[in-house]
N, C-alpha and C positions, 0 to 999 in steps of 0.2 A: 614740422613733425610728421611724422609719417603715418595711415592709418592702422585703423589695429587692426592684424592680420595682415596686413601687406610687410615685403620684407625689404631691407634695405637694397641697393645694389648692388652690393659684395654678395648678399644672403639669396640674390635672384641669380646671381650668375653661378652661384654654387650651386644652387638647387637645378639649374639648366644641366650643371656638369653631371650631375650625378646623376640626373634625369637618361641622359644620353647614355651615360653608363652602365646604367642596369638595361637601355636597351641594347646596346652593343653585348652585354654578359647572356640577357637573355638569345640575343641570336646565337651567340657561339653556343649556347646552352642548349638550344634546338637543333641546332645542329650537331652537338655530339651526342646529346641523345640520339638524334637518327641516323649517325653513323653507327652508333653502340647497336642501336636495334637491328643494322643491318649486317653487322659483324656478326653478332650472334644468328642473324638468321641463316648467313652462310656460314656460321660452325654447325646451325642443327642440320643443313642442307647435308654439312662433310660430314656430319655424324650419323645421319641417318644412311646416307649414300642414295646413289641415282637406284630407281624403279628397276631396270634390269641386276644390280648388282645385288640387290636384296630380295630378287625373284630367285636369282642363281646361290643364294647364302652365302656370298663370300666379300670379305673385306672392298670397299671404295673410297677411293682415294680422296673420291668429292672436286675433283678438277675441274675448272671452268671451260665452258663449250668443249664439255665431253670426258669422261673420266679415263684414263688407262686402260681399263679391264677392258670396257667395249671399246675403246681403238686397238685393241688386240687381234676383240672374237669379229673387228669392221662389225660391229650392231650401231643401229640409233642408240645413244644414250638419251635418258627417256628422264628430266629431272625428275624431283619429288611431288612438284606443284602438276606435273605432267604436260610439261613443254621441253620442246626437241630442244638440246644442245646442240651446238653448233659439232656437230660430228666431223670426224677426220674421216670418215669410209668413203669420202668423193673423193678425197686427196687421195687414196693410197692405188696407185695404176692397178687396172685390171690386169693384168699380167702377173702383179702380186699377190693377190685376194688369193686366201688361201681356199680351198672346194673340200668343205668339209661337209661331212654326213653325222647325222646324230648315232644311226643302230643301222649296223648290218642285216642282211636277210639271215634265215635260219641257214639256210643253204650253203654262203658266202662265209661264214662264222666255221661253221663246222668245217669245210674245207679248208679254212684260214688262207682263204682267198680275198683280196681287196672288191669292198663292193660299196657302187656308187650313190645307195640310197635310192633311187627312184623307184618310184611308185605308180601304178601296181605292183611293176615287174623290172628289176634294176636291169640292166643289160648284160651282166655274165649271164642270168638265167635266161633272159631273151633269146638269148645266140643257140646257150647250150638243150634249148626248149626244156628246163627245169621247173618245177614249182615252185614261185616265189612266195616265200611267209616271211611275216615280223611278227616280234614278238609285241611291239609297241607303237604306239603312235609317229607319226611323223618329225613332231616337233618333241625337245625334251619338258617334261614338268614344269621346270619355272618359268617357261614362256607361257603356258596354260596362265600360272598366276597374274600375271601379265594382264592380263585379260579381265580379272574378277572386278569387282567393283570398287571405285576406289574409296577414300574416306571422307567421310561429309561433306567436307568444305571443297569436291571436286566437282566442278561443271560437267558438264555433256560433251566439251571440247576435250578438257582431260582423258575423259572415256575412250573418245573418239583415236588422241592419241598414244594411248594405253594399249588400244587393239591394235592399232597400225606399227608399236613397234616390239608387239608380241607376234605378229605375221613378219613381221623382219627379223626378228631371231630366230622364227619358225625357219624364214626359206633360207637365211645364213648357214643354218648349220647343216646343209643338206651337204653330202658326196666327198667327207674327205674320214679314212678310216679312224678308229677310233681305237687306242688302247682296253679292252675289257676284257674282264673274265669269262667265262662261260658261267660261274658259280656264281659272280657277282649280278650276270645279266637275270638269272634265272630269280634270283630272291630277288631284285630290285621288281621283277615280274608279279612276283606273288604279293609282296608289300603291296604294288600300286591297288591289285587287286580287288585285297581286301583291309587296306587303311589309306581310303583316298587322302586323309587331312594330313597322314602324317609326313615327314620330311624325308627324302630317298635322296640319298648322295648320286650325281648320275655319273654316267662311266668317268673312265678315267681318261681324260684329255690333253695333251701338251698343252693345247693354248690354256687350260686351268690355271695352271703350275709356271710362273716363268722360269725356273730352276730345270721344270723337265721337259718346259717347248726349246730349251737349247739346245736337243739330244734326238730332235725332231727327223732328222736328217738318219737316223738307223730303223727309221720304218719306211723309208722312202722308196719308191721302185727303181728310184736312179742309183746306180753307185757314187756315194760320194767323191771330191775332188780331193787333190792338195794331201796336208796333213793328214784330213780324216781318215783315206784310204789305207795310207801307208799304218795308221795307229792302228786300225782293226786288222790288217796283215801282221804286226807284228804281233798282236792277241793271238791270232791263231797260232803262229809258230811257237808262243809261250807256253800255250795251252793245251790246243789239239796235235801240231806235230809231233811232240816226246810219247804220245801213247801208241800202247800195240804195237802197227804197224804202219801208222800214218804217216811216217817220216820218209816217205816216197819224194818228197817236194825237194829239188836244192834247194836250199833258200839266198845262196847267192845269185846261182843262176836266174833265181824267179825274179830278187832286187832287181835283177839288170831289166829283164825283161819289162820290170813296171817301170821303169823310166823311161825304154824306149817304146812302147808303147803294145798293147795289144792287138794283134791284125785280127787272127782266124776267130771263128766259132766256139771252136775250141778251145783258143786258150782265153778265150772271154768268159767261157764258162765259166772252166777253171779260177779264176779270179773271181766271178760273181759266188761261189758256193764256199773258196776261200774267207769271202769279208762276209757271207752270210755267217759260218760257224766262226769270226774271229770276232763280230760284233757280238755276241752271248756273251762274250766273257768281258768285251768294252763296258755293256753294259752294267755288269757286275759287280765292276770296279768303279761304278759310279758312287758317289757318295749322296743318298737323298735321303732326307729324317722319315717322308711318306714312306715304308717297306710295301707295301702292295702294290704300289705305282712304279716303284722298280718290279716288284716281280712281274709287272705286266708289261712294264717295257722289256724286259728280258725276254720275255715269250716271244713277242712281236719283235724283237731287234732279228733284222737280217733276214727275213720269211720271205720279203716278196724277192730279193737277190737272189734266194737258193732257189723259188718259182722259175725265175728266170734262166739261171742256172740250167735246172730241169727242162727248161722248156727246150732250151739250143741243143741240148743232147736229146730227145727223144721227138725232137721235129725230125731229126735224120739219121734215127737211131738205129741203120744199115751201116752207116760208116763207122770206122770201129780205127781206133786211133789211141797212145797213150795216155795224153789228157781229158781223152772222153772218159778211159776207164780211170784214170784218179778224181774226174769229178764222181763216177758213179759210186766209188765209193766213199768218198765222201757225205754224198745225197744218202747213201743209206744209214748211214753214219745220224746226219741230221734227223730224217725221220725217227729213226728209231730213238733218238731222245725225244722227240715231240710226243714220241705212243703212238706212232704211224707204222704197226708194225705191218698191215699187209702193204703198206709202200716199200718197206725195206725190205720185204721179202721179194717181191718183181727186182727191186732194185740188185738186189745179191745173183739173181739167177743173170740177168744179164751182165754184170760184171764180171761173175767167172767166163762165162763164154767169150766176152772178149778178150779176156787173159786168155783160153785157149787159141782162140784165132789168130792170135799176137804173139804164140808159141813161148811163152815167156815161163814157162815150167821148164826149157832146157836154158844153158848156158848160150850166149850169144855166138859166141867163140870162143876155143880151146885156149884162146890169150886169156889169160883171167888178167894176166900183169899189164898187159898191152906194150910189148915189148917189141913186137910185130909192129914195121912201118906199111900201115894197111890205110889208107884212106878212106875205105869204104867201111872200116871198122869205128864203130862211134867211140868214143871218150871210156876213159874210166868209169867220171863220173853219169856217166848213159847207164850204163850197162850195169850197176850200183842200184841205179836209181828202179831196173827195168826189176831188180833182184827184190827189191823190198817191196813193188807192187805184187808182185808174185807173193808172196807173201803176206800182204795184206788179204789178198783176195782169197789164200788160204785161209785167216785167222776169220774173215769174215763166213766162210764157205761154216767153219766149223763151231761160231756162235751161231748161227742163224736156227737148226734145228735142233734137236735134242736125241741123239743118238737113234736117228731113223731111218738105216742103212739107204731105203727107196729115196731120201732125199740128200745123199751125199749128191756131188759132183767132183770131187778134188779128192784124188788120193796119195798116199804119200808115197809111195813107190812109185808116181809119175811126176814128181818135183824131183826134176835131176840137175839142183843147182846147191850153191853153197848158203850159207846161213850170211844174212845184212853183216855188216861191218863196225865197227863202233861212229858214234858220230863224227867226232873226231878226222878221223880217214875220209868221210865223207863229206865233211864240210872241206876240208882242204885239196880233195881229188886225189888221194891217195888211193891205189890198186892195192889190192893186199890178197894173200889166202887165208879163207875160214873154213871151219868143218861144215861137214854137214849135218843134218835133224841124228846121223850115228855119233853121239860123243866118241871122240879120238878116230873118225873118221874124214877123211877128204874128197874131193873128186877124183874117179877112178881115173879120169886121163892124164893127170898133172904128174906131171916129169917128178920124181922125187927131190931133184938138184933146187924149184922153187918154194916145196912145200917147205915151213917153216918149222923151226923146232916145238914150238907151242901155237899152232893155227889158232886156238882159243883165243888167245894173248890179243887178237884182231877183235873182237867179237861185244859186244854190250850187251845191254839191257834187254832187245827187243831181240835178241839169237836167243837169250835165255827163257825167254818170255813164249817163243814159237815152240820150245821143247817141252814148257808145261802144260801148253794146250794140249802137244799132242799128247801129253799122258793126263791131262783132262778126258779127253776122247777115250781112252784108254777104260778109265774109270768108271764113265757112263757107261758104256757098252757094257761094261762088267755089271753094274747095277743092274740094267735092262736083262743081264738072261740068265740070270742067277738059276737058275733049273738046269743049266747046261753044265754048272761049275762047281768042284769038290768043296766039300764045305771050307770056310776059312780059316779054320782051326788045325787045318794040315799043312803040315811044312811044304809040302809039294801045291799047293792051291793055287791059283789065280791072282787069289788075297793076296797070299803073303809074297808072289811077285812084285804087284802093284805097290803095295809099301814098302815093301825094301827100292824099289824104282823112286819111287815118289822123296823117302828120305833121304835115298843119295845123291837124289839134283839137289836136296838142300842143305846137305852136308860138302857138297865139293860147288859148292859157287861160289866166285873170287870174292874178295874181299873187297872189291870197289862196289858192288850191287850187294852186300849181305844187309841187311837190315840193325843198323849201329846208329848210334848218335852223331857218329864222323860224320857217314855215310850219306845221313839224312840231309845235314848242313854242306856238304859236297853237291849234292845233288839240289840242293835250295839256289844255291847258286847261279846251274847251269839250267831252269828251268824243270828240270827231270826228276821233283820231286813226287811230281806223280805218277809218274811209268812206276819208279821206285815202290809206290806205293800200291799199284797196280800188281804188280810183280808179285809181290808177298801174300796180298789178300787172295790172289790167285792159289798159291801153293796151299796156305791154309784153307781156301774153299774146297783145293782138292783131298785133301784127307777127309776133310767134313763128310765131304762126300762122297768118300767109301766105306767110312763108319758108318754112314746112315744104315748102311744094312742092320746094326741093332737097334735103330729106332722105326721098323718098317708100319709102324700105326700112322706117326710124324709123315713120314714120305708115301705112303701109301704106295711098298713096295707089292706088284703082283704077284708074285712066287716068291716071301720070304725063307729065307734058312731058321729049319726050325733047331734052335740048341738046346741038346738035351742038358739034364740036370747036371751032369756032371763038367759042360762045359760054361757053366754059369758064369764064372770066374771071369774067363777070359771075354762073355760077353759084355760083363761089366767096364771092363778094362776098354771093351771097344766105346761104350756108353761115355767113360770119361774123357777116353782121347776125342770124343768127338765134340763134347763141351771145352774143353782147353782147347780145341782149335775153334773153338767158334767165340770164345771170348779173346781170341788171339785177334781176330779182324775189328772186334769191338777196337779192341788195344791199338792196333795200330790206324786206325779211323779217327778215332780221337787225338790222335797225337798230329796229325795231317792236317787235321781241321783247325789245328791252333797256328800253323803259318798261314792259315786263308780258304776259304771253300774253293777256288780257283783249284786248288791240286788234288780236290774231289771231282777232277771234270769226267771220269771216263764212267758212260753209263752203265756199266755193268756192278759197280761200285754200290747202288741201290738195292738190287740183288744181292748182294754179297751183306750189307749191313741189315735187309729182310731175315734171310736163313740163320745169321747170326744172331738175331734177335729170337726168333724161333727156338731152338736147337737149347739157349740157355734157359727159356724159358717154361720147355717140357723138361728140360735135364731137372729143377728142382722143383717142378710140379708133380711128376710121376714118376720120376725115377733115385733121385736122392734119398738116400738113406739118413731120416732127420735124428736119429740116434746115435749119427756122428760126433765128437767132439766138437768139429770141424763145419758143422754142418749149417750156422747161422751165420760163418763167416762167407761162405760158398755163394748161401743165397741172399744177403745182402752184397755180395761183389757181385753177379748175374743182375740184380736187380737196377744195382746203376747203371753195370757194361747195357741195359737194354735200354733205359732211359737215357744213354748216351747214346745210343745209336739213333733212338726216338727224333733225339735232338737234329742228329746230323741228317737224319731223315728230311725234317723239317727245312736247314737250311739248303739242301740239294735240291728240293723241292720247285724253284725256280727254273732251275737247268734240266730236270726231268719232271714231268708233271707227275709220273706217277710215283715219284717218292712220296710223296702225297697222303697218297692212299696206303701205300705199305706203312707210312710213318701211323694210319691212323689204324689199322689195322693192330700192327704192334702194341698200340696206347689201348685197345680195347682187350687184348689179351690179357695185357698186365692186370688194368683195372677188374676184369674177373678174378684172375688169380688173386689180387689183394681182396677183394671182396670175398672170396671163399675161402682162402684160408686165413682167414681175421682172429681165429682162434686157436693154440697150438697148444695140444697137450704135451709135449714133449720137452719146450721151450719157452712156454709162459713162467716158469719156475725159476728162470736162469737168472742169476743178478746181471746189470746191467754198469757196463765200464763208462765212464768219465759221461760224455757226450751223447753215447751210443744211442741210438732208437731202434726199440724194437721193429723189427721185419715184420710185416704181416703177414709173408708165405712162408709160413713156418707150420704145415702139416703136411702129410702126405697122402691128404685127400684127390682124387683125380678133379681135374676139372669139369665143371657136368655142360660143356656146350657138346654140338655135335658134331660127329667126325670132320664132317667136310666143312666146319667153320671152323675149326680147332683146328686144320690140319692146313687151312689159309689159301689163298689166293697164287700164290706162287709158286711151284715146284718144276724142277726137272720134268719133263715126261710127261704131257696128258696128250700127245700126238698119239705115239704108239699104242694101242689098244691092241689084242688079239694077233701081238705078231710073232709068235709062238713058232707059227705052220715055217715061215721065214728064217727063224734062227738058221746060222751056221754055226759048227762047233770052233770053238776056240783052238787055234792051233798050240798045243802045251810043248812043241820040242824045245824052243827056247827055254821053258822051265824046268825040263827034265836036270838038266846039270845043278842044280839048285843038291846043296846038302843040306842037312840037319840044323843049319845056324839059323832056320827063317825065324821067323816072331812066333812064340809059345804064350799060353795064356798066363805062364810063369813070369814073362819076361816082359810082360807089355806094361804100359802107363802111360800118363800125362807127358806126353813130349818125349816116349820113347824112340830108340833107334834102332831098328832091323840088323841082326847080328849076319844075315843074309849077304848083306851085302858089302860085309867089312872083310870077305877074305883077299887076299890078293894074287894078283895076276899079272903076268911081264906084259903080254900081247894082248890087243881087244880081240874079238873074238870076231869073224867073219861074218858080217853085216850080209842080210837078204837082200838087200836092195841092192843089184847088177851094179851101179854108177859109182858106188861107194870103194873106198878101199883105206884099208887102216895106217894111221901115221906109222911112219919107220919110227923103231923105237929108240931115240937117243937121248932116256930121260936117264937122269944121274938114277946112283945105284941104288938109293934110299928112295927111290920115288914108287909109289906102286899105281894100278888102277884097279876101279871097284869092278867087280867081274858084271854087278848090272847097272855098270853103266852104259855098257855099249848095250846092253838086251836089251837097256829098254827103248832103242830105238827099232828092234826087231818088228816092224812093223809093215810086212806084207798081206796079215788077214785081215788089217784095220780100214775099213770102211767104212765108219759112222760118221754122224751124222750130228755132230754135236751142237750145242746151243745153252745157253741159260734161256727156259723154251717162254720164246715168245708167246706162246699161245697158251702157255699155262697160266701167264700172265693176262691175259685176258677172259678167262675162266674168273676170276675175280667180282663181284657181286657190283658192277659197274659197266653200264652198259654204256658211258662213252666209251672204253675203252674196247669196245666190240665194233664201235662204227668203222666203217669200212667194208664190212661183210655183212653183206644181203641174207636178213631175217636176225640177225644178232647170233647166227650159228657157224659152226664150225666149217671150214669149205671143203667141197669134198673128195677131195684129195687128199685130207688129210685123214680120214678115215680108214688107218693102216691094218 
C-alpha cells in the first residue's frame, strides 16, 4: 500500500507531465507577453513618431533606423526614447544632399533673387556690398523645440542627444531657396514675436510635401532636361504665344532648333525666358489640394531662368540682334506680371531701340511674296516673323505709358510695314499680302497684279488686335486734353468720331474673331481662346473709356466737360453706355474662366476686371436712378457682375500678384456700399419673387469714403500732371467730312451704334500716311465701305503715349508695390 499522500506511479508520472507543462505554457506565456509589450511599444514609438517629426508637426511613418520624413530633409532621426536611428544621411552621396537654406535675406526676397543663407552676410550681398537683414533666426522653430527639455523619464544622454540633432536640422536646412510668401513670411514674423508658445506653420518647402518636391525642378537655376523642357515650351506656346503680339516665335522653327541644340547667347536666352513664362502656366496646371503652396510655386516657377535669361542679354547689351529683342520682350512681359514695373519700363525703352536699329519698322524687301530668286533675301517665314516683332514692340511701346506724348518712342506714320498674318500662313510659310494699320489699305509699292482681292481675308486676331490699340491711343489722348476739344454732344466733335470709329471696327470684324458661342469653342481648340478674349475686353475697355468723360469724379478727369441742363439726357445716355460696357467685360471674364484660368493669362485682364468692377459699382451707387421699375434688377445683376469679377480677381491672383489687391480693393468697396445702403426707402416696400433676396444697395445715398479712396488705386493717367503748356491741337480735317448721322443724345443707348458711320462709300478715302495706298476696288456691287473706317486710321498727329499706367497702379496704398524706386516716390522724369 502506498502512503498517504504519495501517489501512485501513473499519478507521479502525470503530475511530472503536467508539471512540465504549465512550465513550458508559462514560458511561451512570458514570452508573448514580452513580445506583446514590445509590439505595442513600437506602435506607441509609430504613433507617437520620431522627436524631429513631431518638432516639425507633420505625420511619421515610425520606420526603423530612421523614418522617411528625415531621410528626405538627410536630418538625424532622433527616436522618442532619444537615440539616433540608424539614419540614411551617410548613405546618400554628397553630391546628392540637397543645400537648402531655411529664410532668405530681406534683400534676396525682395529682389527675388536666390540666396544662400549665410550668416552674417549671405554672398550676393557680400559681392554687391548690400546690407544684409533676416527677418528670423538661423534655424526654423521646431529645431528650437528640439532642444527644450524632454519628459521625465529622459536621462542627460537624451538631452545631450536632443541638442545635437536640433544643431543638425539647424545646419541642414542652411542654403537652398525656399518657396514663400512675402505676406506669409511677414505674419509668421509677427506670431513668433508675440506668441512664442504657439504653433507657426513654417514656409513652404518641396521637401515638406512629397506631391510638391516632384515639381522641385521649376525653381531650379538649371533648365531642365528631356521631357521637362519640351513640356514647359509647349505651355508657353499654349498660353503666352496666341496673345497681343507674342506670336513672333515660329514654333516649328524653334522645335527644330531644340533638338539640335542651342549654340549662341542669344538663343540660350531666348529659351531660358521661353521655359521661364511656359513654367507659370506648367505650374498651374498642376493639380495639389494645398492652394497656397501652388500659388507659391507659381510665383517662384521659372524666376531664376528668366534671371538668367536677363543676365545673357544685358551682360552685352551693345549687341543688338533678333532674339535678344524677343527675349527683351518677353523680360518685360515677365516683370510686369511679377509688379516689376520699373523693370519693364528699362526693359521697353530698350527694346524699342533695338527694333529701331534692326530697321524693322520698314519692309525687308519690296518681295513681300518672295518670288525674287535672292539668296541674300531671308525666307518668308523671317521676314513674317521680323513683321510681328515690330509689332509687338509697338503694342508694347503703347501699354507702357499713359498717353504722355514726352514718352512715346514709336509712331505710326513710321511703321511702313503691313499688319502679321493669320497663324495659319505662318505656321506653314505661307507669303501672303495684308493691309495695313489703314483699313482697305496696302503697301504703297505693291504692284496691283499681287494685291489681293480681300488682303484682310490674310489677317487674324492679332492685325485686329493692333487696330484697337491704336484707337485705344486715340481715346486716351482725347481724355487727356479735353480743354482742346468741342463738346461731345456735337455731331462735328472729337467724341463722336471716336465712337463712330470705335463701333465700326466692331461692327465689320469677320466672323471667325466676333465674340459667338462657335467662335469661342473654335478658338478653345486652337489655343486662341484667350487673344479672343483679350480682343473683346479690349474693345469694351475702349468705350469705357470714352464714356468716362461722364463720370469725371470716378476717373478724376482734369478739365472735365461741363453739360448744361439741357444736355442732361444725353449725359445719361453716356453714364449707361458706360455701365453696359463695363458689365460687358464682367460677362465675358466669366464665361472664360469656366474653360480654365490659363485663358485669363494676359495681364492686362486685371485692369480691365478692376475698372469693370469700379464703373458698375458707382453706376448704382450714385448715379442710378432707384425709382426705376427696373432698378433693383440693375443693381442686383452689378452686384454679382462684381463679385464675379472679385472672384476671378482672386483666381488670377497667382499669375499677377496684384490681382490681389485690386480683388481686395473691390471687396471693400462693395462691403461699404452694402453697409451704407442697408436701408432703401424706395424698395424696402417691394414684394419679393420666389427666391429673390433683397439687394442691400438699394438707395441713392453717396457713398461717404473719400475721394481718393473711393476713386481707387488704379486709373489711366497720374503721370501726366500740368501738361496743359504741351498740348497740341487736334488735327479735325479728317472729321470735317463727317454729316449730321454722328450719335445725338436722341439716339444713344446701351449698346448703341453711330449712325455716322453707316453711310456708304465706293472708294477709301486717301490715307496720310505716304506708304499707304487704297485697295483697287473690285468688290461686287452690293458691297459698300464705312467712310470711317479708313479715318480712323488717319493717324499722322497721333503721338501718345499710351498704357494701362503702370504708375497709377502703383499709387495704390501698398508700398511693395512702390519698391523699386528710391524713397517710395515717383521718378523724376515722370513729373510732366
Amino acid at each position: 500500500m502506498s502512503r498517504a499522500g504519495e501517489l501512485p506511479a501513473e499519478g507521479k508520472s502525470t503530475a511530472t507531465t503536467m508539471e512540465d507543462l504549465n512550465l513550458v505554457l508559462g514560458h511561451k506565456t512570458s514570452r508573448s507577453l514580452a513580445d506583446s509589450e514590445s509590439l505595442a511599444s513600437a506602435n506607441r514609438s509609430s504613433n507617437m513618431g520620431c522627436r524631429v517629426c513631431r518638432a516639425r508637426k507633420v505625420k511619421c511613418d515610425g520606420r526603423p533606423n530612421g523614418c522617411r520624413n528625415c531621410e528626405r530633409l538627410q536630418l538625424e532621426c532622433v527616436d522618442d526614447d532619444g537615440s539616433k536611428s540608424g539614419s540614411r544621411r551617410g548613405s546618400v552621396p554628397v553630391s546628392l544632399r540637397k543645400i537648402r537654406t531655411y529664410r532668405s535675406c530681406t534683400s534676396c526676397r525682395v529682389s527675388k533673387t536666390k540666396c544662400d543663407g549665410d550668416r552674417p552676410r549671405c554672398s550676393r550681398c557680400s559681392a554687391r556690398n548690400l546690407e544684409c537683414q533676416y527677418d528670423g533666426g538661423s534655424a526654423p522653430r521646431w529645431a528650437r523645440n528640439l532642444s527644450k527639455a524632454p519628459t521625465s523619464g529622459s536621462t542627460e544622454e537624451d538631452l545631450e542627444s536632443s541638442l545635437d540633432a536640433s544643431s543638425i536640422a539647424g545646419e541642414s536646412l542652411r542654403s537652398h531657396s525656399l518657396i514663400q510668401s512675402r505676406e506669409n513670411d511677414v505674419a509668421t514674423s509677427h506670431r513668433s514675436s508675440t506668441r512664442d508658445t504657439s504653433s507657426i506653420n513654417p514656409p513652404i518647402d518641396f521637401s515638406d510635401d512629397t506631391e510638391l518636391s516632384i515639381h522641385s525642378w521649376l525653381i531650379s537655376p538649371d533648365l531642365p532636361s528631356g521631357n521637362n523642357i519640351r513640356t514647359v515650351v509647349d505651355h508657353y506656346f499654349a498660353n503666352i504665344h496666341p496673345l497681343r503680339c507674342f506670336a513672333f516665335v515660329h514654333r516649328p522653327s524653334f522645335a527644330r532648333l531644340l533638338d539640335k541644340g542651342f549654340e549662341s547667347d542669344d538663343e540660350k536666352a531666348l529659351l531660358h525666358i521661353i521655359c521661364a513664362q511656359g513654367a507659370k502656366f506648367y505650374a498651374l496646371s498642376i493639380n495639389l489640394e494645398d492652394q497656397d503652396a501652388k500659388a507659391s510655386l507659381i510665383r517662384a516657377a521659372g524666376n531664376s531662368w528668366a534671371q538668367k535669361a536677363e543676365m545673357l542679354v544685358l551682360t552685352n547689351f551693345g549687341k543688338i540682334s533678333v532674339q535678344r529683342l524677343m527675349t527683351c520682350i518677353l523680360l518685360y512681359d515677365f516683370h510686369f506680371r511679377l509688379g516689376e514695373y520699373t523693370q519693364a519700363l528699362m526693359l521697353s525703352g530698350l527694346a524699342v531701340r533695338m527694333a529701331h536699329a534692326l530697321q524693322l519698322n520698314v519692309e525687308f524687301s519690296p518681295d513681300i511674296l518672295c518670288a525674287e530668286a535672292n539668296e541674300s533675301s531671308p525666307p518668308a517665314v523671317e521676314k513674317e516673323s521680323r513683321r510681328r516683332l515690330m509689332w509687338a514692340c509697338y503694342i508694347l511701346d503703347a501699354w507702357t505709358g499713359s498717353g504722355v506724348d514726352q514718352l512715346t518712342l514709336l509712331r505710326e506714320a513710321d511703321i511702313k510695314i503691313q499688319l502679321p498674318c493669320n497663324e495659319r500662313n505662318f505656321r506653314l510659310r505661307i507669303p501672303c499680302v495684308t493691309e495695313t494699320l489703314g483699313v482697305g489699305h496696302v503697301l504703297q509699292f505693291l504692284p496691283p497684279a499681287i494685291v489681293p482681292r480681300r488682303p484682310a481675308s490674310n489677317m487674324g486676331i492679332m492685325a485686329y488686335y493692333i487696330r484697337i490699340v491704336t484707337l485705344w491711343k486715340r481715346v486716351v489722348r482725347y481724355v487727356k486734353h479735353l480743354n482742346t476739344s468741342p463738346p461731345p454732344w456735337l455731331p462735328e466733335s472729337d467724341f463722336a468720331a471716336l465712337d463712330a470709329d470705335l463701333r465700326s471696327w466692331g461692327r465689320h470684324l469677320p466672323e471667325f474673331i466676333s465674340y459667338s458661342t462657335d467662335t469661342i469653342y473654335a478658338r478653345l481648340e486652337s489655343d486662341q481662346l484667350g487673344s479672343l478674349v483679350l480682343l473683346h475686353c479690349t474693345y469694351h475697355h475702349n468705350l469705357l473709356d470714352l464714356y468716362r468723360i461722364s463720370m469725371p469724379d470716378l476717373f478724376k478727369l482734369i478739365k472735365p466737360f461741363y453739360f448744361p441742363p439741357n444736355q442732361q439726357e444725353f449725359l445719361q445716355s453716356l453714364q449707361a453706355d458706360c455701365f453696359y460696357h463695363a458689365k460687358q467685360i464682367s460677362t465675358i471674364l466669366a464665361e472664360a474662366v469656366q474653360h480654365g484660368a490659363r485663358y485669363l493669362a494676359d495681364s492686362l485682364l486685371p485692369c480691365f476686371a478692376y475698372d469693370s468692377s469700379r464703373v458698375m459699382l458707382y453706376y448704382i451707387a450714385r448715379l442710378l436712378d432707384l425709382s426705376r421699375p427696373d432698378a433693383e434688377t440693375i443693381v442686383v445683376d452689378a452686384i454679382n457682375a462684381v463679385e464675379s469679377n472679385s472672384k476671378i480677381l482672386r483666381t488670377m491672383a497667382a499669375l499677377f500678384p496684384l490681382a490681389d489687391s485690386l480683388a481686395t480693393t473691390t471687396e471693400r468697396w462693395l462691403a461699404k456700399i452694402r453697409k451704407t445702403f442697408a436701408q432703401d426707402e424706395h424698395m424696402s416696400d417691394r414684394p419679393l419673387h420666389g427666391d429673390e433676396e433683397r439687394s442691400p444697395i438699394l438707395t441713392g445715398s453717396p457713398v461717404t469714403s473719400s475721394p481718393d479712396e473711393a476713386m481707387g488705386a488704379l486709373g489711366l493717367a497720374r503721370l501726366a500732371q500740368g501738361q496743359s503748356s504741351d498740348m497740341k491741337p487736334i488735327d479735325r480735317d479728317a472729321w470735317n467730312k463727317m454729316e449730321s448721322g454722328s450719335p445725338t443724345a436722341s439716339k444713344r443707348g446701351a449698346g448703341s451704334v453711330s449712325g455716322a458711320s453707316s453711310q456708304p462709300e465706293i472708294t477709301p478715302a486717301r490715307s496720310k500716311l505716304q506708304h499707304e495706298q487704297p485697295v483697287s476696288q473690285r468688290t461686287p456691287p452690293g458691297a459698300t465701305t464705312s467712310h470711317m473706317d479708313h479715318q480712323a486710321v488717319d493717324l499722322s498727329d497721333l503721338q501718345n503715349y499710351l498704357s494701362w499706367d503702370m504708375y497709377g497702379i502703383m499709387e495704390m496704398n501698398d508700398n511693395g508695390l512702390k519698391a523699386g524706386i528710391e524713397d517710395n516716390g515717383m521718378p523724376s522724369w515722370s513729373a510732366i
